[in-house]
PDB file of N, CA, C and O in Angstrom:
ATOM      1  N   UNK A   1      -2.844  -8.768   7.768  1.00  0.00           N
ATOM      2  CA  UNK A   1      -2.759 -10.004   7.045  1.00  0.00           C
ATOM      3  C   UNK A   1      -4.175 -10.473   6.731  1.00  0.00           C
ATOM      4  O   UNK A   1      -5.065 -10.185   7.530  1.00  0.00           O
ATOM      5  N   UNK A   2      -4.493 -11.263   5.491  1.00  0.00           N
ATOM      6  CA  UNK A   2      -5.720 -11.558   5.155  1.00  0.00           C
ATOM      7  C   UNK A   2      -6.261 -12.606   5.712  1.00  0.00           C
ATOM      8  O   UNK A   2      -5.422 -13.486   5.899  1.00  0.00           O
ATOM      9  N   UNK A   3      -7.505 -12.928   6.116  1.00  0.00           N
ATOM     10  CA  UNK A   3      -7.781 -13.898   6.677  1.00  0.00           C
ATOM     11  C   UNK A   3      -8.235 -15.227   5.549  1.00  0.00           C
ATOM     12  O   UNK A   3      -8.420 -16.432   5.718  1.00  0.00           O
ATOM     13  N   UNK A   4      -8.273 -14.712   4.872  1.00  0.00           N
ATOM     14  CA  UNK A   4      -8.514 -15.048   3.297  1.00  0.00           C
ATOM     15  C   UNK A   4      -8.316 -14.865   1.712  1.00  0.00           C
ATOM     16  O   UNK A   4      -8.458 -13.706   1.324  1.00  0.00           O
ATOM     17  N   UNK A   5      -8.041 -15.730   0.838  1.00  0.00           N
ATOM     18  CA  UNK A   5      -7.716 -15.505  -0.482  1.00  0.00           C
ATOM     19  C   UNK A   5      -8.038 -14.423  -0.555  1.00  0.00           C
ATOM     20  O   UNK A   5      -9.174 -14.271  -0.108  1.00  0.00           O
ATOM     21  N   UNK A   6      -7.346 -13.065  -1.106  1.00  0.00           N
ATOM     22  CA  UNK A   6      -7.917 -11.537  -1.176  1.00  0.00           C
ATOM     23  C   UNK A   6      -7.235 -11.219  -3.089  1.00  0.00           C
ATOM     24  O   UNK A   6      -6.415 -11.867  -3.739  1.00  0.00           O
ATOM     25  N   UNK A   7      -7.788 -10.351  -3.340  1.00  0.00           N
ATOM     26  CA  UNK A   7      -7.822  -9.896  -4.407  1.00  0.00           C
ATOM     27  C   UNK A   7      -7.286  -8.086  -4.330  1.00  0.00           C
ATOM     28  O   UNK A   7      -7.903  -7.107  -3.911  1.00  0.00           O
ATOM     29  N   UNK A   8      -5.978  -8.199  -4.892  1.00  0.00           N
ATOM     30  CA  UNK A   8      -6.110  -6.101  -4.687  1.00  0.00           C
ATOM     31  C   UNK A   8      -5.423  -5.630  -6.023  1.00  0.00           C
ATOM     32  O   UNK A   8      -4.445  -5.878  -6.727  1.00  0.00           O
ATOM     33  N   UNK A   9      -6.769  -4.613  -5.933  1.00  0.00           N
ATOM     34  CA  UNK A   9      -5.736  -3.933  -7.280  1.00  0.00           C
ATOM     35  C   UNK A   9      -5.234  -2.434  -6.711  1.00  0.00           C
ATOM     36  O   UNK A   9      -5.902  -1.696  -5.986  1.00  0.00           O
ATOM     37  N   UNK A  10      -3.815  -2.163  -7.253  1.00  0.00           N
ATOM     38  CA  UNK A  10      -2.946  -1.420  -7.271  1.00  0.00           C
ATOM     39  C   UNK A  10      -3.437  -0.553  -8.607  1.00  0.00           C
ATOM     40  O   UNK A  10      -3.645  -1.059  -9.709  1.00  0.00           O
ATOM     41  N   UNK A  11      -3.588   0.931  -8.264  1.00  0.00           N
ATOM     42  CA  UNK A  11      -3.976   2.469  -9.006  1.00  0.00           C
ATOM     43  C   UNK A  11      -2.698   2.654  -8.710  1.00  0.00           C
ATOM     44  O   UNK A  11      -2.213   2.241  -7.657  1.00  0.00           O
ATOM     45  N   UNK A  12      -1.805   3.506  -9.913  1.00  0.00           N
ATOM     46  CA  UNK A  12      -0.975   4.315  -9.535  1.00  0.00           C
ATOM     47  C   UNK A  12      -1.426   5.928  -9.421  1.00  0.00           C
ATOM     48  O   UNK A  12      -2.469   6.159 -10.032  1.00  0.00           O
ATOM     49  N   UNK A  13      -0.909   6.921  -8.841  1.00  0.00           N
ATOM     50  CA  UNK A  13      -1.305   7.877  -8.368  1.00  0.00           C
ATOM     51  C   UNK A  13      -1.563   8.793  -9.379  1.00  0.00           C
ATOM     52  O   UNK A  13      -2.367   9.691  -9.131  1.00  0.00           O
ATOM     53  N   UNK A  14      -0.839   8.718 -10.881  1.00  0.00           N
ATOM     54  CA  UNK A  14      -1.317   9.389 -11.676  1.00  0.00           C
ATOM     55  C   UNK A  14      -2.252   8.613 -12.796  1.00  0.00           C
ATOM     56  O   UNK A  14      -2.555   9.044 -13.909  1.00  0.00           O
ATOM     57  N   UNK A  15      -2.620   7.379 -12.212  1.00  0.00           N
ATOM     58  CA  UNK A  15      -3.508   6.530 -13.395  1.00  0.00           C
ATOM     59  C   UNK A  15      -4.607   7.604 -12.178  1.00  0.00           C
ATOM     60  O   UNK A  15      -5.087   8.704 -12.451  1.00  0.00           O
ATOM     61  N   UNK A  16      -4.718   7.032 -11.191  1.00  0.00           N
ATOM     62  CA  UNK A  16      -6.082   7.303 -10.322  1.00  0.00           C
ATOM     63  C   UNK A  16      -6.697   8.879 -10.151  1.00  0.00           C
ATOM     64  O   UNK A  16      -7.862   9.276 -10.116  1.00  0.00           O
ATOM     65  N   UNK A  17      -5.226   9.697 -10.050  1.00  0.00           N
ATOM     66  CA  UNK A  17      -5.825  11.636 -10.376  1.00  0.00           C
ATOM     67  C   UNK A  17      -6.391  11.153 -12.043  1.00  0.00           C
ATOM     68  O   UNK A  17      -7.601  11.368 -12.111  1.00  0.00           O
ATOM     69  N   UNK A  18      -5.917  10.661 -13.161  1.00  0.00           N
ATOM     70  CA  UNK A  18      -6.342  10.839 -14.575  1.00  0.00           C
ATOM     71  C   UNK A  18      -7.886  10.939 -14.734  1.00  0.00           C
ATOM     72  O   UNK A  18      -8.536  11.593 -15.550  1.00  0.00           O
ATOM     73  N   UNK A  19      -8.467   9.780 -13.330  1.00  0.00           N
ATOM     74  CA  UNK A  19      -9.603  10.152 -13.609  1.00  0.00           C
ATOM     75  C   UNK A  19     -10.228  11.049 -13.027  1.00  0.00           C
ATOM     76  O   UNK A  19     -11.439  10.944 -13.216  1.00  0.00           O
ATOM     77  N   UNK A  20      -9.849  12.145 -12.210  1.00  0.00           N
ATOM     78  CA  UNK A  20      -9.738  13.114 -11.872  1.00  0.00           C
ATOM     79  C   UNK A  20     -10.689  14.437 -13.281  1.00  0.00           C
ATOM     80  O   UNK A  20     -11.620  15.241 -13.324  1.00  0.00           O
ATOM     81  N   UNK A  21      -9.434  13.751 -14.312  1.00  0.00           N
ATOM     82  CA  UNK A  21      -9.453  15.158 -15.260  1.00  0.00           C
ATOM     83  C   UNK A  21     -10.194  14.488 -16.612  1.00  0.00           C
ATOM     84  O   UNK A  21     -10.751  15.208 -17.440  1.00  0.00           O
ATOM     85  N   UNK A  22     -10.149  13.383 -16.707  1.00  0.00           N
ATOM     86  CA  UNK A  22     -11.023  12.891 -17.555  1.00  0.00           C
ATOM     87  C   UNK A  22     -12.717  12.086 -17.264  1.00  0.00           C
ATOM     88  O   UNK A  22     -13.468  11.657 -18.140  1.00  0.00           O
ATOM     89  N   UNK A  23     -12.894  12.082 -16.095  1.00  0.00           N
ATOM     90  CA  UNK A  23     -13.857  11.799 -15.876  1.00  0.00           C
ATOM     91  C   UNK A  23     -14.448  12.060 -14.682  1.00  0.00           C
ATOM     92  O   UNK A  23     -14.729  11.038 -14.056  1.00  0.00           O
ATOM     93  N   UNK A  24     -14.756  13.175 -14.113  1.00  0.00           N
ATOM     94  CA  UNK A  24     -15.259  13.643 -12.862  1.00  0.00           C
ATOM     95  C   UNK A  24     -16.144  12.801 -11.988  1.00  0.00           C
ATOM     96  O   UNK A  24     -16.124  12.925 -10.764  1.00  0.00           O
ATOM     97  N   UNK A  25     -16.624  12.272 -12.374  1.00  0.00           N
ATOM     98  CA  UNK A  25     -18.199  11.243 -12.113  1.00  0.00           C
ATOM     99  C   UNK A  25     -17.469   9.892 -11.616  1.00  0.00           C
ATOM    100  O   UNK A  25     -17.736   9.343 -10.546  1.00  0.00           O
ATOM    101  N   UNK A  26     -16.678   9.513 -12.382  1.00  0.00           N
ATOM    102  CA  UNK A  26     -16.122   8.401 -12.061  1.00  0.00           C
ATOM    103  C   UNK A  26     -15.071   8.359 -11.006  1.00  0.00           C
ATOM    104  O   UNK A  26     -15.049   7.401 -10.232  1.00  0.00           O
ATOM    105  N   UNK A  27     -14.079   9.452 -10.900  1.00  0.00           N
ATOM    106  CA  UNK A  27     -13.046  10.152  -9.798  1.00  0.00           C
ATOM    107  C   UNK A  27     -14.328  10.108  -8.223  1.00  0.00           C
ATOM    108  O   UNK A  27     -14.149   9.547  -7.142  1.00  0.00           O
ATOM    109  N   UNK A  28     -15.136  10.651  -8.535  1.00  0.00           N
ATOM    110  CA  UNK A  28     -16.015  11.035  -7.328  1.00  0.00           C
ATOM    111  C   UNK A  28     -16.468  10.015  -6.779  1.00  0.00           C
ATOM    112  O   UNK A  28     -16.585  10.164  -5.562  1.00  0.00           O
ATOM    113  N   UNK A  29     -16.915   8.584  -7.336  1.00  0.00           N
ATOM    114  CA  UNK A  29     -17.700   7.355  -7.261  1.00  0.00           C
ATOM    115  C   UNK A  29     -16.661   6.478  -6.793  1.00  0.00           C
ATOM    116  O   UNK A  29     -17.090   5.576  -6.072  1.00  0.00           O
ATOM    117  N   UNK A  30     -15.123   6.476  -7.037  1.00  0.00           N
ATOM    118  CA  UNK A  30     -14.082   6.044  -6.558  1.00  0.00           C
ATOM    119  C   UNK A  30     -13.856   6.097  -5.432  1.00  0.00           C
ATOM    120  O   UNK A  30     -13.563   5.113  -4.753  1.00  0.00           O
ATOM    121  N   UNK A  31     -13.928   6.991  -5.109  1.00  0.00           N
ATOM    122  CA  UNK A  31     -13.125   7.801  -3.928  1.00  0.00           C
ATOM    123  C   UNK A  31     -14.303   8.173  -2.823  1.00  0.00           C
ATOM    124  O   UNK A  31     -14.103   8.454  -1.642  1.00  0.00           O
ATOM    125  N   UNK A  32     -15.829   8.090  -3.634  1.00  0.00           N
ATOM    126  CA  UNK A  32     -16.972   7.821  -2.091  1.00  0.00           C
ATOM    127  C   UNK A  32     -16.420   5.965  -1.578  1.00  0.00           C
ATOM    128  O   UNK A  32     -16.021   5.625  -0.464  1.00  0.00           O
ATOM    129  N   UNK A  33     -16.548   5.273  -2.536  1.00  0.00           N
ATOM    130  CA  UNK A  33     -16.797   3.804  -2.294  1.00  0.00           C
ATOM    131  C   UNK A  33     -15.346   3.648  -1.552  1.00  0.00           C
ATOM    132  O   UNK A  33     -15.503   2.891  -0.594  1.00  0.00           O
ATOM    133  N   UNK A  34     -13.946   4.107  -1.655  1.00  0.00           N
ATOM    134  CA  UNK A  34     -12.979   4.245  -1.257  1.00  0.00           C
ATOM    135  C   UNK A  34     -13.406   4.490   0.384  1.00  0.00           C
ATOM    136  O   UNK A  34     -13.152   3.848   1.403  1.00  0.00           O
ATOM    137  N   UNK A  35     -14.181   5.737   0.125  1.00  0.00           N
ATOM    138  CA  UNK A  35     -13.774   6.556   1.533  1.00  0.00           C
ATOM    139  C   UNK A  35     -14.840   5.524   2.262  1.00  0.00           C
ATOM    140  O   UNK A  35     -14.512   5.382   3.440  1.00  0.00           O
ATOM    141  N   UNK A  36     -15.865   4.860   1.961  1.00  0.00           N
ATOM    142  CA  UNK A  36     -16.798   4.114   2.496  1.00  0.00           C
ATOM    143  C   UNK A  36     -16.234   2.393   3.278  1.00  0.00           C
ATOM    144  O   UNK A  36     -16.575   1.737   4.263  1.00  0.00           O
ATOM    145  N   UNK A  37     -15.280   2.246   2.224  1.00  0.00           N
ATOM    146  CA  UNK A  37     -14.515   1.179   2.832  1.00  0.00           C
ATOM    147  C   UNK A  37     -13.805   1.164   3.637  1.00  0.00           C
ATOM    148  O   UNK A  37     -13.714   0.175   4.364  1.00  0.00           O
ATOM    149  N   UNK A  38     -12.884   2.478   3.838  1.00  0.00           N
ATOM    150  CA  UNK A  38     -12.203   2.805   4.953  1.00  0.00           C
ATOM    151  C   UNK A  38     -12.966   3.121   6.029  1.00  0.00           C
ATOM    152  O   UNK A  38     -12.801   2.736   7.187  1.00  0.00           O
ATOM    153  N   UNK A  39     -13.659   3.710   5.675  1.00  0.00           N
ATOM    154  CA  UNK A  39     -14.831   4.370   7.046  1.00  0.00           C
ATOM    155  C   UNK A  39     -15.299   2.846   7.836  1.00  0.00           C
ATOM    156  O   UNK A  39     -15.198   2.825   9.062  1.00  0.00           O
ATOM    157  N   UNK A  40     -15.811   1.576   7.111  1.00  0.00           N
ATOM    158  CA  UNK A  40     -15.690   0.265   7.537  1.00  0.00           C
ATOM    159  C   UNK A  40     -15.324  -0.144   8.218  1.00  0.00           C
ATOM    160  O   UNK A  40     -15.805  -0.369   9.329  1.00  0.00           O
ATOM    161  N   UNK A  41     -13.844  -0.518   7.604  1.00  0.00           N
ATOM    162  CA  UNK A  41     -12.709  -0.835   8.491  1.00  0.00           C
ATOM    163  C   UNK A  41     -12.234  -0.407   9.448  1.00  0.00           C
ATOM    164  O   UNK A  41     -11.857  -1.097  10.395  1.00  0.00           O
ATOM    165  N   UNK A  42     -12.150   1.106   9.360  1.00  0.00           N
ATOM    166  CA  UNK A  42     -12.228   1.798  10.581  1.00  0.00           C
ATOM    167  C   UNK A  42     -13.000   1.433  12.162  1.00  0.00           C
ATOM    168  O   UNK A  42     -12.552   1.153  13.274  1.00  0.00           O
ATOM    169  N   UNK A  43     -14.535   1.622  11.527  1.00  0.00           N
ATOM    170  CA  UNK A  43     -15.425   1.270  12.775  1.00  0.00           C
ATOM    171  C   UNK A  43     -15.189  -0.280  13.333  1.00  0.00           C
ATOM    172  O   UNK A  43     -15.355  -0.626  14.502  1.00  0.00           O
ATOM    173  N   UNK A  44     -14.817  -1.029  12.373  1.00  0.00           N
ATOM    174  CA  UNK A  44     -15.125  -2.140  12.760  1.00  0.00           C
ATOM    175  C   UNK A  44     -13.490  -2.792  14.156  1.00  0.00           C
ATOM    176  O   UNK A  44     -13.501  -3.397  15.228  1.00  0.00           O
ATOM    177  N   UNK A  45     -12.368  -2.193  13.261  1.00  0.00           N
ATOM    178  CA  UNK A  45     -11.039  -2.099  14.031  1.00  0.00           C
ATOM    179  C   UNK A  45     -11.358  -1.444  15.472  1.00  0.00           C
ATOM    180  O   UNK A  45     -10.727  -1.630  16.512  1.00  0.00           O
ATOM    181  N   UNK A  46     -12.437  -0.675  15.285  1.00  0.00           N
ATOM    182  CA  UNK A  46     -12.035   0.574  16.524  1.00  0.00           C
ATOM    183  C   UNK A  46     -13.432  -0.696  17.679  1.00  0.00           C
ATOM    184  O   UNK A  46     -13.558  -0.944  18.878  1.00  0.00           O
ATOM    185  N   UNK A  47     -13.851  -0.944  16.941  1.00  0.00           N
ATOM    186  CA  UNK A  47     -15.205  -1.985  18.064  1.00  0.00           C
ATOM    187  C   UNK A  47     -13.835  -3.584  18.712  1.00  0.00           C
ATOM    188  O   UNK A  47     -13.737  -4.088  19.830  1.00  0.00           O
ATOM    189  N   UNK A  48     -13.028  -3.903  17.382  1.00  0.00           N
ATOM    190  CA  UNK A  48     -12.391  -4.772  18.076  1.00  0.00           C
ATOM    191  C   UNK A  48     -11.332  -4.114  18.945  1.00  0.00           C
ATOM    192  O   UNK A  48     -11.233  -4.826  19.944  1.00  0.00           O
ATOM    193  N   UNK A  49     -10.501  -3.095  19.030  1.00  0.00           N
ATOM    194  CA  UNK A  49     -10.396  -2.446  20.453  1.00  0.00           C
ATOM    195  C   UNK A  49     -10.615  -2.098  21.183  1.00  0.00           C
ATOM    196  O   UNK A  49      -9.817  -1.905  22.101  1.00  0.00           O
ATOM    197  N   UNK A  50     -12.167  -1.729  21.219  1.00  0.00           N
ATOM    198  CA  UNK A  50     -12.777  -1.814  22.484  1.00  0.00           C
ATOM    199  C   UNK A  50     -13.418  -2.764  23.208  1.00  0.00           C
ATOM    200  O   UNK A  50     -13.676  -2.535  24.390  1.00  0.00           O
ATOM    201  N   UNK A  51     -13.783  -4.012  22.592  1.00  0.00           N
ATOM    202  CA  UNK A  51     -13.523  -5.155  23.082  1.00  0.00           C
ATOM    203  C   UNK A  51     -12.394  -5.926  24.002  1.00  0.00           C
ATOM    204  O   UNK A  51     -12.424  -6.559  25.057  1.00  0.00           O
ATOM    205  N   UNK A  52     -11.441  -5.564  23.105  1.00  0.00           N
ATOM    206  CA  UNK A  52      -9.935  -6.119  24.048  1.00  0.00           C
ATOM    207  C   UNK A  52      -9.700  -5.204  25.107  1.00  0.00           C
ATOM    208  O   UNK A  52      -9.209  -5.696  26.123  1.00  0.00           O
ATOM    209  N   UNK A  53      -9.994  -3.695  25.102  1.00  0.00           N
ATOM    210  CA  UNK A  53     -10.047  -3.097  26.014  1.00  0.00           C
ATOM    211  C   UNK A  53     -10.288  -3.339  27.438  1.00  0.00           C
ATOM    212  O   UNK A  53      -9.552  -3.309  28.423  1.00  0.00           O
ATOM    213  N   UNK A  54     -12.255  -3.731  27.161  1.00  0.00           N
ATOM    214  CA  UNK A  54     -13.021  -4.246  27.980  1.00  0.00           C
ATOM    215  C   UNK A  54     -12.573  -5.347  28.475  1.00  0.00           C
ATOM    216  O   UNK A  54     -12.332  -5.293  29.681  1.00  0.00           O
ATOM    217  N   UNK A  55     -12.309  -6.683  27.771  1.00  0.00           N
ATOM    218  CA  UNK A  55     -11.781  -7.954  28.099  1.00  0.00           C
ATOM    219  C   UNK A  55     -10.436  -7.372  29.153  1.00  0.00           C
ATOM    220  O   UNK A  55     -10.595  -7.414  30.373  1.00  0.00           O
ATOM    221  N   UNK A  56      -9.274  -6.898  28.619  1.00  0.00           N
ATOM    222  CA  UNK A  56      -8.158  -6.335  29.647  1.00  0.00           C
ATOM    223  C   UNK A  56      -8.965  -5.637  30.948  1.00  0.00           C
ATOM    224  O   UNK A  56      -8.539  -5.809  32.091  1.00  0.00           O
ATOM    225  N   UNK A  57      -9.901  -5.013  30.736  1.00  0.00           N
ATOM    226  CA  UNK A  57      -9.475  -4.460  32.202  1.00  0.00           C
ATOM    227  C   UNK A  57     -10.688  -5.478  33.001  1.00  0.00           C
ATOM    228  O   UNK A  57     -10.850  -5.249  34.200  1.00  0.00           O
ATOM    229  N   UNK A  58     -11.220  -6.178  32.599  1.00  0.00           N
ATOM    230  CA  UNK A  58     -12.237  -7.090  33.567  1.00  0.00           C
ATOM    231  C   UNK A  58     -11.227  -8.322  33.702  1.00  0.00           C
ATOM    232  O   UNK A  58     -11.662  -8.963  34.659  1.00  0.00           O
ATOM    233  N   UNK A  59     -10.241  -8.878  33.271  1.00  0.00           N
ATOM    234  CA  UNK A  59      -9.402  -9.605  33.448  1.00  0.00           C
ATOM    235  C   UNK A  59      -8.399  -8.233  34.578  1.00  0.00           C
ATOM    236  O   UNK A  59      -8.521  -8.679  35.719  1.00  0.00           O
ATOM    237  N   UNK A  60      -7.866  -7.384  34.631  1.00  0.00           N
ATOM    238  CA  UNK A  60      -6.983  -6.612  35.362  1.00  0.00           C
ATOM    239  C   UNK A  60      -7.760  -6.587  36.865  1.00  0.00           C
ATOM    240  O   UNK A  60      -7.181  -6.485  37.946  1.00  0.00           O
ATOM    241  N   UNK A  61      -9.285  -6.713  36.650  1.00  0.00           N
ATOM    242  CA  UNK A  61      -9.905  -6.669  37.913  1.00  0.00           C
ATOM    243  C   UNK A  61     -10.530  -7.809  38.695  1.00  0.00           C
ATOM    244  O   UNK A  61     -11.012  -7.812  39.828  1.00  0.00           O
ATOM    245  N   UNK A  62     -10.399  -8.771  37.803  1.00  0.00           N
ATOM    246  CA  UNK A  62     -10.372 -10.576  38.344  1.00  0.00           C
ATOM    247  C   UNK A  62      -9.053 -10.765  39.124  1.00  0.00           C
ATOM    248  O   UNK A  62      -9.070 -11.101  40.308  1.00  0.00           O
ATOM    249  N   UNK A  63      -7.838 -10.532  38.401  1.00  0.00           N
ATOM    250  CA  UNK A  63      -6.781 -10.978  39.269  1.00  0.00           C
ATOM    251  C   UNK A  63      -6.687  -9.896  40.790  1.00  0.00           C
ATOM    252  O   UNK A  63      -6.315 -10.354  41.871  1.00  0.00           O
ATOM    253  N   UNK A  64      -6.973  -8.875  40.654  1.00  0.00           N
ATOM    254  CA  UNK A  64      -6.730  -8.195  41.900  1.00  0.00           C
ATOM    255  C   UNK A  64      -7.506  -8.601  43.088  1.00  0.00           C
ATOM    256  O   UNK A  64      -7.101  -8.480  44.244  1.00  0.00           O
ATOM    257  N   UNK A  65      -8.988  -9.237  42.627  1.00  0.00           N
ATOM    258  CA  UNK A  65      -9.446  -9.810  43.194  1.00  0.00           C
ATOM    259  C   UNK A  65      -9.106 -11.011  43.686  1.00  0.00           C
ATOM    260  O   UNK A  65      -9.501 -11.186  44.839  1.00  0.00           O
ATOM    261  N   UNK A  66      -8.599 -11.761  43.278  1.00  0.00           N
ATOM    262  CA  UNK A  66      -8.061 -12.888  43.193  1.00  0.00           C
ATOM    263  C   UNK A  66      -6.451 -12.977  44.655  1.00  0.00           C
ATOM    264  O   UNK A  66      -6.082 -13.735  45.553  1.00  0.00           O
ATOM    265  N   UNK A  67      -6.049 -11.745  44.064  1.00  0.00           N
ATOM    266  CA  UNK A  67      -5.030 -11.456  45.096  1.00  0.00           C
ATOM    267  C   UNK A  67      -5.136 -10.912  46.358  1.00  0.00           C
ATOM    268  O   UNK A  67      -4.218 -10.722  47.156  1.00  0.00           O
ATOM    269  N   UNK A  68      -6.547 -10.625  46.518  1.00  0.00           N
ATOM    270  CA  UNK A  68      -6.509  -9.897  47.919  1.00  0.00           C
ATOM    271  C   UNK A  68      -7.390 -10.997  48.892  1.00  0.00           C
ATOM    272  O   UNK A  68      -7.573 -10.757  50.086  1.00  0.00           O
TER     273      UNK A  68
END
């Protein structure tokens, strides 16, 4: 869900191969900046699970403490 007003545009799969065959340069420049955004999101998702990670198990090891 967005955390904010977002903007998306929708390629259909044969608008987005077209530029594939009509414009190589432009297919390639797509699909780095594509793969660059995902690569992003990626790292950035994978740092906020290891955060909550960390937070869970130093909270899992407060209460045990807590209990003994």
């Amino acid at each position: 869900m967005a955390k904010e007003e977002t903007n998306i545009l929708i390629i259909s799969y044969n608008d987005f191969y077209s530029f594939f065959n009509d414009n190589p340069k432009v297919f390639a420049l797509m699909v780095l900046n594509v793969t660059r955004m995902v690569t992003t999101r990626l790292k950035s998702a994978n740092n906020i699970i290891n955060n909550l990670s960390h937070e869970l198990q130093e909270a899992k090891e407060n209460s045990s403490k807590k209990a003994s």
